[in-house]
C-alpha positions, 0 to 999 in steps of 0.5 A, a space after each residue: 374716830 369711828 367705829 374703831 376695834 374697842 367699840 367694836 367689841 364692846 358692841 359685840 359684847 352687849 350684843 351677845 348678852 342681850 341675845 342670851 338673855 332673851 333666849 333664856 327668859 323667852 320661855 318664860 314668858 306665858 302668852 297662853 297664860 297672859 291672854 288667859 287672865 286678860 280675857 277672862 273673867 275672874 271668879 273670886 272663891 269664898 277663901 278669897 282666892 281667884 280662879 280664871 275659868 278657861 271657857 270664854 263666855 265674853 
């Protein structure tokens, strides 16, 4: 049994896909963004919508 040459290639295969995958959708991900809403303090506008202030005062 083992590692013979289908299972191989399926390895290979998932593989590769994982690794395009994760270059395509890695510009997506926000970290300045991210930190941005966690870090800061929300303030709510009087229409109800939220604006995240980019000076830190925390």
């Amino acid at each position: 049994m083992g590692l013979n040459i289908p299972i191989i290639i399926i390895l290979v295969l998932f593989g590769g896909f994982f690794l395009v995958s994760f270059f395509i959708t890695s510009p997506n991900m926000d970290t300045k963004g991210l930190l941005r809403v966690l870090y800061s303090k929300p303030v709510r506008k009087s229409d109800g919508s939220v604006e995240y202030p980019e000076s830190r005062r925390n």
